[in-house]
N, C-alpha and C positions, 0 to 999 in steps of 0.2 A: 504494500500500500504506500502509494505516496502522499509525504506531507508538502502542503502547500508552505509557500515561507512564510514563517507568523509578520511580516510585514503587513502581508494582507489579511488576515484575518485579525489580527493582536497589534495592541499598542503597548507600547511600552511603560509601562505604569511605573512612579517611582512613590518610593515610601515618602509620606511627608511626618508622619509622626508613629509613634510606637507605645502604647500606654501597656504595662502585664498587670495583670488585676490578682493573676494571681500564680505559681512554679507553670500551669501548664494551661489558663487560659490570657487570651490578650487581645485588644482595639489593633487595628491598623489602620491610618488614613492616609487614600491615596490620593495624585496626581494621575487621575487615569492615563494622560497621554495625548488626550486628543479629546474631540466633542462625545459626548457618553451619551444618551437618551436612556430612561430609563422611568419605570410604574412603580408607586412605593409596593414592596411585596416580592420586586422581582429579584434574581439573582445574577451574578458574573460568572466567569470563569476566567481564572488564576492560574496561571502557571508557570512553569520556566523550561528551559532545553538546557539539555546538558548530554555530552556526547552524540548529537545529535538525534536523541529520543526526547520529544516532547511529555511533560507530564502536565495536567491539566485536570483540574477539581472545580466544580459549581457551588459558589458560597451566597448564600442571602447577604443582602446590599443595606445597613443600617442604616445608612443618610439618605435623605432626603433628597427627592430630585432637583429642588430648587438649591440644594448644597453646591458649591462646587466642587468638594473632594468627593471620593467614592469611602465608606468606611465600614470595616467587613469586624465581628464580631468573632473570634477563634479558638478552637479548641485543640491541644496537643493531639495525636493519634501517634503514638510512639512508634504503630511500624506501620503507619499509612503510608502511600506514595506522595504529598505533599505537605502536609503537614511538619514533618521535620525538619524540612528545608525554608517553609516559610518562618517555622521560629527561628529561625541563626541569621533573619533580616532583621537590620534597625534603618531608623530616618536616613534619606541617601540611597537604600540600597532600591533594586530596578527588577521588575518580574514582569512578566506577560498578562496581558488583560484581553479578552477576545472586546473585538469590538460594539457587539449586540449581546445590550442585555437580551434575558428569557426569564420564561416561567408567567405562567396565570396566577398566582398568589396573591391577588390583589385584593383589596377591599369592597365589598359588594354593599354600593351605595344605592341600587336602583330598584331592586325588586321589593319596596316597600318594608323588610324589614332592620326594625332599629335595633334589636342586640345582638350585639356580635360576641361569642365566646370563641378567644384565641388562646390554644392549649399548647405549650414548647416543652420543649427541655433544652436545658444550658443552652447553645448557640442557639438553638432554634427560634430562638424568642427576637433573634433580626430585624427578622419581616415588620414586626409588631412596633418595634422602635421608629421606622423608617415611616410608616402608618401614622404614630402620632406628631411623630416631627414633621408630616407634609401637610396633616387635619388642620393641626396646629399654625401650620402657616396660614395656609387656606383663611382660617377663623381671621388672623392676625389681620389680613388683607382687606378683610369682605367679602373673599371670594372662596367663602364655605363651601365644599364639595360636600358635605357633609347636612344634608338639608332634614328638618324635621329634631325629633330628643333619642337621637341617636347614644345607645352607651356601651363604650366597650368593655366586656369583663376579662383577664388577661388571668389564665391558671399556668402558671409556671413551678415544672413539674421537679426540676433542679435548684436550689435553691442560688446556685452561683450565678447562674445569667440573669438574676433579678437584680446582681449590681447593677447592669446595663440598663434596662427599661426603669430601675426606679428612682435613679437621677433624673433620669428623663421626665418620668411622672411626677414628679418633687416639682422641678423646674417651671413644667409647666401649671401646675396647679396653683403654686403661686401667683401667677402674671393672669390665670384664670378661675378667679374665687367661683364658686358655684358650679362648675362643670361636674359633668357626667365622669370623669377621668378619677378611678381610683387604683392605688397602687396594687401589685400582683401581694 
Protein backbone atom coordinates (compact mmCIF):
# COMPACT_ATOMS: atom_id res chain seq x y z
CA UNK A 1 0.00 0.00 0.00
CA UNK A 2 1.12 3.38 -0.67
CA UNK A 3 1.23 6.35 1.51
CA UNK A 4 0.60 9.45 0.18
CA UNK A 5 3.18 12.27 1.41
CA UNK A 6 1.55 13.66 4.77
CA UNK A 7 2.07 17.20 2.84
CA UNK A 8 -1.07 16.47 1.50
CA UNK A 9 -3.13 15.01 3.71
CA UNK A 10 -1.32 16.56 7.31
CA UNK A 11 -0.07 19.77 8.58
CA UNK A 12 2.40 20.14 10.50
CA UNK A 13 1.01 20.84 13.92
CA UNK A 14 3.43 22.32 16.55
CA UNK A 15 3.00 22.04 20.25
CA UNK A 16 2.22 25.52 21.78
CA UNK A 17 1.88 24.45 25.21
CA UNK A 18 2.16 21.25 27.48
CA UNK A 19 0.08 21.27 30.84
CA UNK A 20 0.51 17.19 32.85
CA UNK A 21 -2.29 17.16 35.32
CA UNK A 22 -1.09 14.23 36.28
CA UNK A 23 2.53 10.89 35.82
CA UNK A 24 0.21 9.65 32.82
CA UNK A 25 -2.53 12.18 31.81
CA UNK A 26 -1.99 15.72 30.05
CA UNK A 27 -3.54 19.10 27.89
CA UNK A 28 -1.75 19.80 24.74
CA UNK A 29 -2.28 22.82 22.73
CA UNK A 30 -1.62 23.12 19.32
CA UNK A 31 -0.77 25.26 16.28
CA UNK A 32 -2.59 23.01 13.91
CA UNK A 33 -0.41 24.29 10.96
CA UNK A 34 -2.68 25.67 8.64
CA UNK A 35 -6.67 26.79 8.50
CA UNK A 36 -8.55 23.62 10.70
CA UNK A 37 -12.53 23.74 10.23
CA UNK A 38 -13.93 21.97 12.62
CA UNK A 39 -17.81 20.98 14.92
CA UNK A 40 -17.42 21.01 18.69
CA UNK A 41 -17.61 17.08 19.33
CA UNK A 42 -15.55 16.31 16.42
CA UNK A 43 -12.01 14.78 16.42
CA UNK A 44 -8.37 14.89 14.65
CA UNK A 45 -5.91 12.75 13.89
CA UNK A 46 -2.34 12.96 15.29
CA UNK A 47 0.43 11.50 14.39
CA UNK A 48 4.19 11.28 13.29
CA UNK A 49 6.44 9.05 10.79
CA UNK A 50 9.28 7.68 11.64
CA UNK A 51 11.35 5.24 9.43
CA UNK A 52 9.05 5.98 7.01
CA UNK A 53 5.96 4.18 8.78
CA UNK A 54 3.29 6.57 9.57
CA UNK A 55 1.49 6.14 13.00
CA UNK A 56 -1.70 7.86 13.30
CA UNK A 57 -4.53 7.94 16.20
CA UNK A 58 -8.05 9.89 16.37
CA UNK A 59 -8.32 12.06 19.42
CA UNK A 60 -11.48 14.37 20.56
CA UNK A 61 -10.80 18.03 19.93
CA UNK A 62 -11.33 20.11 23.56
CA UNK A 63 -11.21 23.62 22.15
CA UNK A 64 -13.49 25.25 20.63
CA UNK A 65 -13.99 26.02 17.15
CA UNK A 66 -13.83 29.73 17.56
CA UNK A 67 -10.22 28.97 19.47
CA UNK A 68 -7.41 29.27 17.40
CA UNK A 69 -5.34 26.53 18.96
CA UNK A 70 -6.54 22.83 18.51
CA UNK A 71 -6.39 21.31 22.34
CA UNK A 72 -6.57 17.60 22.74
CA UNK A 73 -7.13 16.06 26.29
CA UNK A 74 -4.56 12.61 26.95
CA UNK A 75 -4.04 9.69 28.39
CA UNK A 76 -0.67 7.49 28.61
CA UNK A 77 -1.23 3.84 26.96
CA UNK A 78 2.09 2.44 27.82
CA UNK A 79 2.32 0.17 24.93
CA UNK A 80 -0.08 1.99 22.50
CA UNK A 81 1.33 2.99 19.12
CA UNK A 82 1.05 6.68 19.89
CA UNK A 83 0.78 7.51 22.94
CA UNK A 84 4.33 7.06 24.01
CA UNK A 85 5.63 9.05 21.70
CA UNK A 86 3.22 11.97 22.10
CA UNK A 87 4.25 12.03 25.95
CA UNK A 88 8.35 12.61 25.39
CA UNK A 89 6.71 16.10 23.26
CA UNK A 90 6.88 19.51 25.00
CA UNK A 91 6.11 23.22 23.78
CA UNK A 92 8.33 23.56 20.30
CA UNK A 93 8.05 20.17 19.45
CA UNK A 94 6.03 19.29 15.79
CA UNK A 95 3.71 16.20 14.87
CA UNK A 96 1.28 15.54 12.11
CA UNK A 97 -2.36 16.63 12.17
CA UNK A 98 -4.57 15.28 9.13
CA UNK A 99 -6.07 18.07 7.65
CA UNK A 100 -10.14 17.20 8.08
CA UNK A 101 -11.59 17.10 11.15
CA UNK A 102 -14.34 13.94 11.59
CA UNK A 103 -16.66 12.23 13.56
CA UNK A 104 -20.66 13.08 14.16
CA UNK A 105 -20.39 13.71 17.88
CA UNK A 106 -21.93 16.64 17.90
CA UNK A 107 -24.55 18.20 19.88
CA UNK A 108 -28.14 17.63 18.92
CA UNK A 109 -29.67 21.04 19.18
CA UNK A 110 -32.76 20.44 16.78
CA UNK A 111 -34.99 17.68 17.34
CA UNK A 112 -36.72 19.54 20.15
CA UNK A 113 -35.09 17.81 22.96
CA UNK A 114 -33.59 19.84 25.97
CA UNK A 115 -31.45 17.38 28.08
CA UNK A 116 -28.74 16.11 27.07
CA UNK A 117 -26.89 13.32 29.29
CA UNK A 118 -23.16 13.09 28.24
CA UNK A 119 -21.44 9.93 29.84
CA UNK A 120 -17.16 9.62 29.60
CA UNK A 121 -14.47 8.26 31.19
CA UNK A 122 -11.14 10.02 31.70
CA UNK A 123 -10.40 11.56 28.07
CA UNK A 124 -13.47 10.81 26.80
CA UNK A 125 -15.09 13.79 28.55
CA UNK A 126 -13.29 16.01 25.24
CA UNK A 127 -16.02 16.33 23.37
CA UNK A 128 -18.14 17.79 26.21
CA UNK A 129 -15.43 20.48 27.20
CA UNK A 130 -15.25 21.74 23.44
CA UNK A 131 -19.59 21.62 23.60
CA UNK A 132 -19.57 24.01 26.59
CA UNK A 133 -16.70 26.25 25.51
CA UNK A 134 -18.46 26.86 21.96
CA UNK A 135 -22.42 27.07 23.86
CA UNK A 136 -20.76 29.39 25.91
CA UNK A 137 -19.45 31.42 23.38
CA UNK A 138 -22.47 31.35 21.20
CA UNK A 139 -24.41 32.68 24.63
CA UNK A 140 -21.44 35.22 25.19
CA UNK A 141 -22.24 36.69 21.51
CA UNK A 142 -26.09 36.55 21.15
CA UNK A 143 -25.78 34.05 18.83
CA UNK A 144 -27.09 31.01 21.12
CA UNK A 145 -27.11 27.95 19.10
CA UNK A 146 -28.55 26.69 21.97
CA UNK A 147 -32.30 27.82 21.73
CA UNK A 148 -35.12 27.06 24.38
CA UNK A 149 -33.89 25.77 28.63
CA UNK A 150 -31.63 23.41 27.26
CA UNK A 151 -29.51 21.54 30.37
CA UNK A 152 -26.70 19.53 30.08
CA UNK A 153 -26.07 16.63 32.63
CA UNK A 154 -22.21 15.57 32.37
CA UNK A 155 -21.80 11.71 34.25
CA UNK A 156 -18.01 11.26 34.37
CA UNK A 157 -17.32 7.91 34.99
CA UNK A 158 -13.40 8.56 35.81
CA UNK A 159 -12.97 10.64 38.23
CA UNK A 160 -9.43 12.34 36.68
CA UNK A 161 -10.89 13.80 33.55
CA UNK A 162 -13.23 15.87 35.60
CA UNK A 163 -10.17 18.19 36.39
CA UNK A 164 -10.75 19.01 32.78
CA UNK A 165 -14.53 19.85 32.32
CA UNK A 166 -14.60 21.31 35.94
CA UNK A 167 -12.51 24.22 35.58
CA UNK A 168 -14.24 24.72 32.61
CA UNK A 169 -17.73 24.56 34.46
CA UNK A 170 -16.29 26.62 37.45
CA UNK A 171 -15.30 29.38 34.95
CA UNK A 172 -18.06 29.55 33.28
CA UNK A 173 -20.73 29.49 35.99
CA UNK A 174 -19.20 32.30 37.35
CA UNK A 175 -19.57 34.81 34.28
CA UNK A 176 -23.03 32.89 34.04
CA UNK A 177 -25.12 33.15 37.49
CA UNK A 178 -28.28 31.05 36.95
CA UNK A 179 -27.47 28.62 34.09
CA UNK A 180 -28.43 25.37 33.44
CA UNK A 181 -24.51 24.36 33.67
CA UNK A 182 -23.76 22.00 36.79
CA UNK A 183 -20.53 20.42 37.52
CA UNK A 184 -19.81 16.53 36.72
Amino acid sequence: MHMLPSAVKHFHARILDRRDLSPDLWLLRLDPGGPFEFRAGQYATLGFERDGQRTERAYSIVSSPYEKFLEFFLELVPHGGLTPHLHTLGAGDTLLCRKIAKGRFTLDLRTGRTHHLLVSTVTGIAPFVSYVRTLYRDWKSGASAMPGGHTLYCLQGAGRGSLVIAKNWKKLRRKRRGSNMSPP
